[in-house]
N, C-alpha and C positions, 0 to 999 in steps of 0.2 A: 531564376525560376518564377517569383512573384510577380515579375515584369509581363513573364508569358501569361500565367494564370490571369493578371489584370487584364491583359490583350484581350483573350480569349472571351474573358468575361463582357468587354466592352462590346467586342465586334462576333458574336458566336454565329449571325448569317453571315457576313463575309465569309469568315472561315469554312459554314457550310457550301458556299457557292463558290470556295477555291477546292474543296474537298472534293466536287459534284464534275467539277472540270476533271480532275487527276481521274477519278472515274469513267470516266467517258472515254478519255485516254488509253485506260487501260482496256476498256472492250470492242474500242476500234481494233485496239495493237492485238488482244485474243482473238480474232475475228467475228464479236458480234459487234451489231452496227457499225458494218465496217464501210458502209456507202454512208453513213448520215452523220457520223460523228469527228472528234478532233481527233488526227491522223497522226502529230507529229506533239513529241516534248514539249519542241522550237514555242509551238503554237498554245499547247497550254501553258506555260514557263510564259507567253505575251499576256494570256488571258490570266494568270496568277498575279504579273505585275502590275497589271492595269487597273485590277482590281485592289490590291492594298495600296496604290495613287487614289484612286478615286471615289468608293466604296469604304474606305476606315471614316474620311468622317462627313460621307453620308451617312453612314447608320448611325453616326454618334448624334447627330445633326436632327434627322428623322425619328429615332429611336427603332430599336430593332422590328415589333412589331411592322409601324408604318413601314421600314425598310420594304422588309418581305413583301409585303401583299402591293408595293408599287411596281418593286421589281418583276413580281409575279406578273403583275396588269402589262406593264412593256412586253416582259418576253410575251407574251400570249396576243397583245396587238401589233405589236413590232413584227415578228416573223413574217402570216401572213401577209403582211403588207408589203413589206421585203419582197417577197416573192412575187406578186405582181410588177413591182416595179425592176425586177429582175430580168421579169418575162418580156417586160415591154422594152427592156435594153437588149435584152437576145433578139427581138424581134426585128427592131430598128438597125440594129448593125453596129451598138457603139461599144462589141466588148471587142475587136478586132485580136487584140492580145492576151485578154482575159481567159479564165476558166469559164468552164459551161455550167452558167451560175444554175442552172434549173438541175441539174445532176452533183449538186456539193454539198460540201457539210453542212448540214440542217440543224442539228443536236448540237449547239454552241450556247453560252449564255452570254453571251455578249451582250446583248438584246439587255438582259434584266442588270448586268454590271453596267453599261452607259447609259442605260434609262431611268434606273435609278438616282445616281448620279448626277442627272442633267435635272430631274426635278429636286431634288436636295440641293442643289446650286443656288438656289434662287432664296435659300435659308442662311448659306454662308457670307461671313463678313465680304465686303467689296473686294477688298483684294484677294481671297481666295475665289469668288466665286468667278472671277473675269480667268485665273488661273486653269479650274478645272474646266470650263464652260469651253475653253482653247484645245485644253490636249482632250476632252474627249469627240471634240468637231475633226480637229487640224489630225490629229492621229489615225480615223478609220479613215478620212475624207483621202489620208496619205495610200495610205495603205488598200483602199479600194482602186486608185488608178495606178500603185504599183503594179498588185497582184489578181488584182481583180475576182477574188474570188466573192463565194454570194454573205460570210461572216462579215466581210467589211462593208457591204451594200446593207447589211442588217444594222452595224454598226452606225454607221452614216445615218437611216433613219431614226435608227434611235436616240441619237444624238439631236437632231434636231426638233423631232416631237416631244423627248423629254424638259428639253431647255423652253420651247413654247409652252408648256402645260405647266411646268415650274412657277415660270414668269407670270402667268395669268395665275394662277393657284396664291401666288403672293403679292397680287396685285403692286405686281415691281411696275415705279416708272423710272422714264429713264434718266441716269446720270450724268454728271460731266465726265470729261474723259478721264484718264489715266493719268498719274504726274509723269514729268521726264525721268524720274527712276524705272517708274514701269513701265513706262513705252517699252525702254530698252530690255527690262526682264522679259516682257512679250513677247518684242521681235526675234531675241534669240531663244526663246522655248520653240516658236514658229522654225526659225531656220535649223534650230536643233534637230525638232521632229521629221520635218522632210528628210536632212542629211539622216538619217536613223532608219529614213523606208528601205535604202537597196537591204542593210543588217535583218531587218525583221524579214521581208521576203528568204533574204539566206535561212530564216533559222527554220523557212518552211522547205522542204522541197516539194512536196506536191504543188507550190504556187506555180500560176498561171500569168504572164505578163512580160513587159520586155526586156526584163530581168532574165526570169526563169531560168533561159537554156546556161548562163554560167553560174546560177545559182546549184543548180541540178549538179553541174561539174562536180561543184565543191561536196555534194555528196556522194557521189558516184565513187564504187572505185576506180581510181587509175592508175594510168596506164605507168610499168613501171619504167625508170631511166631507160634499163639496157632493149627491153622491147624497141622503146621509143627509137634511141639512136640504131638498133636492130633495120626497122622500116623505114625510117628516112636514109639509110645505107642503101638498101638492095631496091627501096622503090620514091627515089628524091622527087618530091612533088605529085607523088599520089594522093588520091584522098584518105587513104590509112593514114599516111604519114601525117597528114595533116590533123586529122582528128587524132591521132595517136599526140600529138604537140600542144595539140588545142589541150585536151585530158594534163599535160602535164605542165602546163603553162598556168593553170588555176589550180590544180590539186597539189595540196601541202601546206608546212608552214608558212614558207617564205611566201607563195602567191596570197594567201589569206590574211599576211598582215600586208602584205602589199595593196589589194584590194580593200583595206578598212583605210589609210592612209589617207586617200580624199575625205573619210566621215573624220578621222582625226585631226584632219588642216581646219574642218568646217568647225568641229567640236571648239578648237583655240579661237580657232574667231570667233564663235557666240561667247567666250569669255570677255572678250574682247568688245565685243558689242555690249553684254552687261557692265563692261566698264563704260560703256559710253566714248569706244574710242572712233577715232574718224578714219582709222587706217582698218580698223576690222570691218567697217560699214565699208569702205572701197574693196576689201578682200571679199566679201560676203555676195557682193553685187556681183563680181567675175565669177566667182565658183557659180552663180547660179544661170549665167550664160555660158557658162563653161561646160557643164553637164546637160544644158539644150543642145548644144551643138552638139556633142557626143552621142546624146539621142537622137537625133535629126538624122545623125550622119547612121546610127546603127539602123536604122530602123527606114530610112528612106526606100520607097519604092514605088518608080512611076509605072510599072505595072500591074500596080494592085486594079482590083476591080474596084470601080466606082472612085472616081479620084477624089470627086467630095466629100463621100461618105469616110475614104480614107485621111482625108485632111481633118476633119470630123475629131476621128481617134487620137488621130498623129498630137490634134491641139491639146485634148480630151487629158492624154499621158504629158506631156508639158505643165497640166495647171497648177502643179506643186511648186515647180519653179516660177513662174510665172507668181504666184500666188506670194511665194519668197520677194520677189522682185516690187512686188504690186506693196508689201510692208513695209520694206526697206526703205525704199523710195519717198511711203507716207508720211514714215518717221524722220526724215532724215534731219531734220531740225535739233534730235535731241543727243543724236552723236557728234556733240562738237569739241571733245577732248582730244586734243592732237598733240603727235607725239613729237618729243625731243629731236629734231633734226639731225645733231649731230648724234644721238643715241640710234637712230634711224640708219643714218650714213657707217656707224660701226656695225649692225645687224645684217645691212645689206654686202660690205664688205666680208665678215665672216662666212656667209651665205656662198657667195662667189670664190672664197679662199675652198670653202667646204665641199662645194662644187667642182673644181678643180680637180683636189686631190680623189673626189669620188671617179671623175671621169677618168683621170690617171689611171687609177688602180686596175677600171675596167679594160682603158686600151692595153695598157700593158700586161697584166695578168690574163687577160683571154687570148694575147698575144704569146705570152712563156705557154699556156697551154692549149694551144693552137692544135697540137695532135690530140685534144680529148675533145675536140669540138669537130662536128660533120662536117669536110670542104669550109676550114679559115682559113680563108685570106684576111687579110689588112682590110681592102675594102668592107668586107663583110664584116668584122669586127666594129668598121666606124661608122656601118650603116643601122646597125644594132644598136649601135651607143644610145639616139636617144631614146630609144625604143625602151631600155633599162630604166628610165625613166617614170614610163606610164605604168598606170594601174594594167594589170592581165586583163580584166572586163576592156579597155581601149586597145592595147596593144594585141587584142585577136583581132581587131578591126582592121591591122594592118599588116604587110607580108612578113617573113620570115627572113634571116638570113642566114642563121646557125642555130646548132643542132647539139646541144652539149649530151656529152657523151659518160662522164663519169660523175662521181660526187662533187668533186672540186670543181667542175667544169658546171654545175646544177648553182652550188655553192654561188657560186659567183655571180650567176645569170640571173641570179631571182635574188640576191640579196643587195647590191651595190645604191642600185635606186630607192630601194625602203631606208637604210641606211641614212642617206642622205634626206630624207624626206621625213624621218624622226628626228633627227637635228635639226631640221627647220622648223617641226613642230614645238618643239622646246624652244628654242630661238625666240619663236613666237609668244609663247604664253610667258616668258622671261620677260618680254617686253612688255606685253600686257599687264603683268602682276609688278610691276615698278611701278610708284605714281608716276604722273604725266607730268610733264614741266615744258613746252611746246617750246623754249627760248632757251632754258635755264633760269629766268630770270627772277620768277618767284622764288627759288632756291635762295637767289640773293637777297632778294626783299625780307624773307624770313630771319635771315641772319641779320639785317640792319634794325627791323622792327624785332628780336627778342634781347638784341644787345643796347639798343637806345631807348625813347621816346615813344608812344605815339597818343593820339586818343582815343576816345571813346569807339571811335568804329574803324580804325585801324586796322584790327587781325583779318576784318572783311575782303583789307587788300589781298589776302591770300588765297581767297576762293578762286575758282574755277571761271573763266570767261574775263578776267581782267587785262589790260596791256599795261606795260610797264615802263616808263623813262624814269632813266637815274640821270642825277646830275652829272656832270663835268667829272667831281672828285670823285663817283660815286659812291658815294655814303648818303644820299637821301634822294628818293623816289618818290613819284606821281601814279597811283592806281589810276588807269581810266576805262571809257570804252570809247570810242569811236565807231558815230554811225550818223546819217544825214547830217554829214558834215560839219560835226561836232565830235570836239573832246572832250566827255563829259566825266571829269573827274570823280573818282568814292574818295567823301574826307578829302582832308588836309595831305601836305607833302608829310611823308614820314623820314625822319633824321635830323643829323645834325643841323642843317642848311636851309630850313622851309623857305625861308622867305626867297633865297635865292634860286632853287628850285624851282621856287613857283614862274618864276620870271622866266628862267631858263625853258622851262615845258610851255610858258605861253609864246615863246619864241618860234619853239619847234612845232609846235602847234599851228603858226599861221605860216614856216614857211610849208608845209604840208599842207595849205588851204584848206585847214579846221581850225574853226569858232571853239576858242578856248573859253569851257565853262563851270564852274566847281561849283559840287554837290554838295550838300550835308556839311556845310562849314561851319564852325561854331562864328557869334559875334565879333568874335577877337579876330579873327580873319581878316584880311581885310587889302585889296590889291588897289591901283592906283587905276582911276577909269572905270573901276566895276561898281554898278548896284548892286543889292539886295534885293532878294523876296525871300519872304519865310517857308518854306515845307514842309517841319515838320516841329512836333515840341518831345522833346527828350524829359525822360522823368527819371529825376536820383533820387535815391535813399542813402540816407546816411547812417552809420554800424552806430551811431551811438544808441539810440536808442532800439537795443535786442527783444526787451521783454514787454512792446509792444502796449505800455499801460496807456487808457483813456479809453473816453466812448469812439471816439476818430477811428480805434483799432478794433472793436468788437466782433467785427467780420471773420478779421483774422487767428485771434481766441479760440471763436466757434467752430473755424476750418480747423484748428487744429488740436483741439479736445476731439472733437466728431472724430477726427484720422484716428486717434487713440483708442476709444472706443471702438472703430470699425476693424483696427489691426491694419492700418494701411500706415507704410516706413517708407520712409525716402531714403535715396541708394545716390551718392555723388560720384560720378563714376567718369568713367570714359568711352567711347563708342569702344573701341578694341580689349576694353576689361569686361565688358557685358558679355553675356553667356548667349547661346545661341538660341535661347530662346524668349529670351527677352530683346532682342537685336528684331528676332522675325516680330514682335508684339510689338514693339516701334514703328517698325516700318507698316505694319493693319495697320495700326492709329492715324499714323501721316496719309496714307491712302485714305482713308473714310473722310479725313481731315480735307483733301483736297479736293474728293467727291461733292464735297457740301457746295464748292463754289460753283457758281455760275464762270468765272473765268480761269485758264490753269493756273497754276499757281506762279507766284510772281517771285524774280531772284534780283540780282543786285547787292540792295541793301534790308533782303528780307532772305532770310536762309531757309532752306529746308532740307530733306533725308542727305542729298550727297554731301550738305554742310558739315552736318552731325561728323562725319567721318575726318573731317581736317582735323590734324594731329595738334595738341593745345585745347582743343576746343573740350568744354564738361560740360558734362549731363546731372540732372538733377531729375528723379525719376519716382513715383509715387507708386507702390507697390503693394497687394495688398496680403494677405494674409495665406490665399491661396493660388500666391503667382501672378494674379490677373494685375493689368498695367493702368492704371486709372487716369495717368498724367504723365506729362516730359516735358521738361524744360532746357535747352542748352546754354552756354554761356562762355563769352570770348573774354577772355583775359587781357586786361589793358594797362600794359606797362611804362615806367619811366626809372629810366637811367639801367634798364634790362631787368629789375623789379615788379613784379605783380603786384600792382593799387589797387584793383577793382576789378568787376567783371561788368558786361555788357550783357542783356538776356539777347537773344536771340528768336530760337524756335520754341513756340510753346502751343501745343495741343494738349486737349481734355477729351479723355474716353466718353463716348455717348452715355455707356451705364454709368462713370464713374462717378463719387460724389461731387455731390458740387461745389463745395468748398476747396478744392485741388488746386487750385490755380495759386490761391490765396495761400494756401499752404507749401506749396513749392518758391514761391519766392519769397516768404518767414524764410523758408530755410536757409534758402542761398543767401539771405542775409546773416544767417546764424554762421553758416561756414564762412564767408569774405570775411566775419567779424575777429570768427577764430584764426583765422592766417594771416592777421594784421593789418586788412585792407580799412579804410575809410569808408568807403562806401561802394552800393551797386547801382548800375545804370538799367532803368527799363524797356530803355530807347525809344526808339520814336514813331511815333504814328503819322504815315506821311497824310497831307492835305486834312488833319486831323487840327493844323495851328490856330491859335486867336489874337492877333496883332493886336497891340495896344493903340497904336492909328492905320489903322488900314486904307490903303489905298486903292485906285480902280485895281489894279494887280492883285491887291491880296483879297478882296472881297470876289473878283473873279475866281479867283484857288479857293476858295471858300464855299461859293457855289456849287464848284467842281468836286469839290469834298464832300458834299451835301449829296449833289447825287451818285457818285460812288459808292456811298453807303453799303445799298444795297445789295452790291456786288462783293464788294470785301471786310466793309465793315470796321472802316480805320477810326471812327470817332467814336465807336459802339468803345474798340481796344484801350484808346484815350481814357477816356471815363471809366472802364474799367482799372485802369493804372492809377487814377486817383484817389481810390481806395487807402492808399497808403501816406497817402500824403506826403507827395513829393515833392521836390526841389525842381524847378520847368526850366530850362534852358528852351530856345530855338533853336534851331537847323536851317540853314541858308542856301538858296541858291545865286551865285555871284554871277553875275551877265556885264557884256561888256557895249553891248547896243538891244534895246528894244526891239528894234524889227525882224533882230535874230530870236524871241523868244517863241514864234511858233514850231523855227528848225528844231530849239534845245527841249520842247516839248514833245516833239514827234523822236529825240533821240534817248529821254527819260522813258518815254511808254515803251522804245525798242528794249532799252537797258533792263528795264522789269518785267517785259514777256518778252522776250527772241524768238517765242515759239508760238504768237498768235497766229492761229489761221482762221480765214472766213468763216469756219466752221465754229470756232470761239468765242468768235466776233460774234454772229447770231444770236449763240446762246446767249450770250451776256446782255444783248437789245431783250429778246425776250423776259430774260429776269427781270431785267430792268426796267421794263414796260408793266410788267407783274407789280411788282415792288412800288411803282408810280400811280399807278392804279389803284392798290389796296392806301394806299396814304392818299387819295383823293377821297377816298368811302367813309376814311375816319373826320 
């Protein structure tokens, strides 16, 4: 009850403008305003949800007054404008399918719930604001070329003038893009929302569109079994019969979970695609040429008048798909977790065992009850089969061939194909909700790296985009990645075997025609034929000294008194012990964190949000007094002889408001924790082209240069110098090469290994930072 009373108090317009809706509802449904107002539940029950999405924290965001009086200003310029632009689509020709926008519901607030909304957008943290700015564009923009009536044409503007006045109102410029976490949360809110338009037109039935005439079915009453079987008896192939079929071929249980079954294949694949899988990005692509083709074929007609103006609509109703297709496509860089082959080969196996038996049941059971079906034959039975298959919205598209006549005979005919297409949806997200393991071979690697050895940046072998050779005995492995014709190893071989391993993988390495070349090696490394060049300087601390005395440590003192007095606690935790809302505070953080750059964020031997999640991996987290997340640091565990010695930092961001002493105070700590579990020391790792060789040569003072002007862009020697705060123990980081003339391929396969996902488009931004950034250091 306090939770509601707090609600109420935070959000009391919302509440009135869900209140004002349900109103309108009800004096349509009495018969006043019953031409201008919302006609159906369906439709206020959209307009209730859309508004506690997008509307709870604009108002929080705005505060109540500003709320109101923006919202007021939209719905009040929003409509008539609406309406002109309505007039001028009735005029032109482009609602072909739509309702007759100048005669519909007018009394909607649609208007003031997304135009509010879209100007509050432009207040909210980055990653909310790209969130809501999506579903309230992508949602009307759906929902306007499913159903065409004139609330989504109001919507749609108001979506778009809100988010422009927003923007200017907050003098937003623009940012860099999204990370590969939220690419993929994007794309599937996108493919979510379109698979979601046919459900929303259902929950209308006055909608207008090429939906509509089975939408209507589903409300209508019909027609019942014995009627049905009645008319297709005494008049086979009349048009009673047929619409008497049609009526009961959608109406009911079984047709209406039949018909949500393609949004429930779509729904596991956006799950799928938040995982970042490569099999739901291929599933995702067909469903959405799948459901063109199904339009195409519903809706095709070369008699229409005007074939342009029809081709016009015909594309006009496609752009959802299309628009799916146009994202997929964009992103497709960032779905590169692929699945288990042989877990793959067992799903598809089950699928076809599962299929079978569904098919079975139908030949043979519609076969024993052949007297409850109109004129079964055998033929007609197996001409039907796949027909049980398709959604009823597809299978009216095509003929008939039986005519079930009793319950059992219903039973059967509407349930065999949902059935089997619930099992596949499970199937599906069974797969999905597994880690990925593309080989198995990471499985293995985890088990050699937590039962033996490794170093400092070891656990990293077990991220996501690694390849993996194990030796001969298999008990010790090579992390790599291969790409411009290089194997470009992460770290050292891990196991019993290195040095043999290594020899063994440079083996296979060149009968494969790739230039074997190892990353991040410590000094002691060291292959027969290979040089050095330095990359990067690793910084350790050692547990001995916890309490941090001398002027050397003052920094750290002051970070951590300040934390005391501010009430801000550190939480050593793990991504899967953290609560759900501090998981979402992580993930705003790493977004804002990635916004900042001029390039996307870079993986390899630099981790970010999908890092966090690798099992092993802890979090060290800066907390304050009232929730808010000030800081996060994570940290990989580095063992020997299957003992934990040490941790490695990893990811660390600082909240824009948070204090600024965070940083300094989050790795005090992680040294206070390793100290307390017996470890010797923590590694701060390394800041790549951040090193300073004691004799440098043309190669290292080239990397040098290259590090100089990198700066600006990521900021690795800024990181450097701040790690030496603490005063650390420097090791180097090696890059081993085995000819010179190969170093411009192993360079152009290091820049692949730390962004996989540059495009042109990243590339720019980063020249113009970088020109920015060159510029302002010529002034000074």
């Amino acid at each position: 009850m306090s939770a509601c009373k707090n609600f109420a108090r935070r959000n009391p317009v919302t509440l009135l403008v869900i209140a004002t809706v349900w109103a309108l509802w009800a004096f349509a449904r009495g018969g006043l305003l019953d031409d201008l107002s919302v006609h159906t539940a369906g439709g206020a029950f959209m307009l209730t949800l859309l508004a506690l999405v997008v509307d709870v924290p604009a108002e929080r965001v705005l505060g109540s007054r500003r709320f109101l009086a923006v919202g007021l200003a939209s719905q009040v310029l929003v409509v008539p404008l609406s309406l002109v632009v309505a007039r001028g689509i009735e005029v032109v020709g482009l609602n072909r399918w739509g309702d007759d926008l100048l005669r519909s519901t007018r009394l909607t607030l649609i208007g003031f719930i997304i135009g509010a909304a879209g100007v509050a957008s432009a207040r909210l943290p980055r990653l909310w604001r790209r969130r809501v700015r999506l579903i309230i564009v992508a949602l009307p923009a759906t929902m306007a070329l499913y159903s065409g009536t004139l609330p989504d044409v109001i919507g749609v503007t108001a979506a778009v003038l809100s988010i422009a006045a927003g923007a200017w109102w907050a003098k937003e410029t623009r940012g860099a893009g999204a990370s590969a976490s939220e690419k993929r949360v994007l794309t599937a809110l996108v493919v979510g929302i379109v698979a979601l338009g046919p459900l929303f037109v259902a929950l209308n039935p006055g909608a207008e569109g090429p939906f509509s005439p089975v939408t209507q079915l589903m409300w209508s009453g019909g027609a019942s079994d014995a009627l049905t079987a009645g008319l297709c008896h005494s008049q086979p192939g009349s048009q009673e019969c047929q619409d008497a079929l049609s009526w009961s071929r959608v109406y009911g249980l079984g047709p209406a979970v039949a018909d949500l079954i393609p949004l429930l294949i779509q729904l596991v694949l956006c799950y799928g695609l938040w995982k970042g899988r490569r099999a739901a990005w291929w599933g995702s692509l067909f469903v959405q040429f799948a459901a063109m083709a199904v339009l195409v074929t519903q809706l095709f007609d070369l008699d229409a008048d005007g074939v342009a103006l029809y081709g016009i609509n015909l594309a006009a109703v496609l752009v959802p798909w299309l628009g799916c297709v146009f994202v997929l496509v964009s992103n497709h860089r960032v779905f590169s977790v692929r699945e288990n082959s042989a877990s793959v080969r067992r799903v598809l196996l089950r699928l076809l065992l599962a299929f079978v038996v569904v098919s079975a049941v139908w030949l043979v059971g519609a076969w024993l009850l052949r007297t409850s079906f109109d004129d079964a034959s055998f033929a007609a039975i197996a001409f039907e089969w796949p027909l049980r298959f398709l959604p009823p919205v597809v299978a009216l598209l095509l003929p008939y061939a039986l005519v079930p006549g009793t319950s059992a005979a219903w039973a059967l005919y509407e349930w065999v194909g949902t059935a089997f297409w619930l099992y596949a949806a499970w199937a599906g997200w069974r797969m999905f909700a597994r880690p990925a393991d593309p080989s198995g071979d990471a499985t293995h690697a985890r088990a050699i790296l937590e039962s033996g050895s490794g170093d400092h940046l070891s656990f990293m072998t077990l991220w996501e985009g690694n390849r993996y050779f194990f030796n001969a005995a298999g008990d010790t492995y090579v992390a790599y990645r291969a790409s411009r014709g290089v194997a470009l190893s992460l770290g050292q071989p891990v196991g019993r075997d290195p040095e043999g391993c290594a020899a063994e993988f440079e083996g296979f390495a060149r009968e494969n025609s790739l230039r074997p070349a190892w990353y991040s090696v410590s000094e002691a490394f060291e292959r027969p034929g290979f040089r050095r060049l330095e990359v990067a300087e690793e910084a350790v601390l050692s547990t001995d000294n916890v309490e941090f005395k001398g002027k050397k440590f003052q920094n750290v003192r002051t970070a951590r008194n300040k934390a005391g007095k501010e009430g801000v606690t550190t939480l050593w935790t793990t991504w899967a012990e953290l609560s759900l809302e501090l998981q979402a505070a992580v993930v705003a953080l790493s977004e804002e964190w990635v916004a900042d750059k001029a390039l996307p964020e870079m993986g390899f031997t630099l981790g970010s949000l999908p890092e966090l999640r690798v099992p092993g991996t802890r979090l060290l987290l800066a907390v304050g007094s009232d929730g808010s997340l000030h800081g996060v640091t994570s940290w990989m565990p580095v063992r020997s002889a299957g003992e934990v010695v040490g941790y490695t930092l990893d990811v660390m961001r600082r909240a824009e408001h948070g204090f600024k002493g965070v940083i300094e105070l989050l790795i005090s700590e992680a040294l206070l924790q390793a100290a307390a579990e017996g470890c010797a020391w923590i590694s701060l790792s390394g800041a790549p082209l951040s090193g300073s060789p004691s004799e440098p040569g043309l190669l290292d003072a080239l990397l040098s240069r290259v590090g100089e002007e990198m700066e600006p862009l990521y900021g690795f020697r800024t990181l450097a110098a701040s790690k030496r705060k603490f005063q650390p123990t420097e090791h180097a980081w090696y890059l081993a090469y085995d000819d010179e003339l190969a170093l411009p391929a192993i360079a152009a396969a290091v820049v692949h290994a730390y962004v996989p996902s540059l495009s042109a488009a990243d590339a720019t931004r980063a020249v113009r930072a970088w020109l920015a950034a060159r510029s302002e250091k010529l002034k000074q």
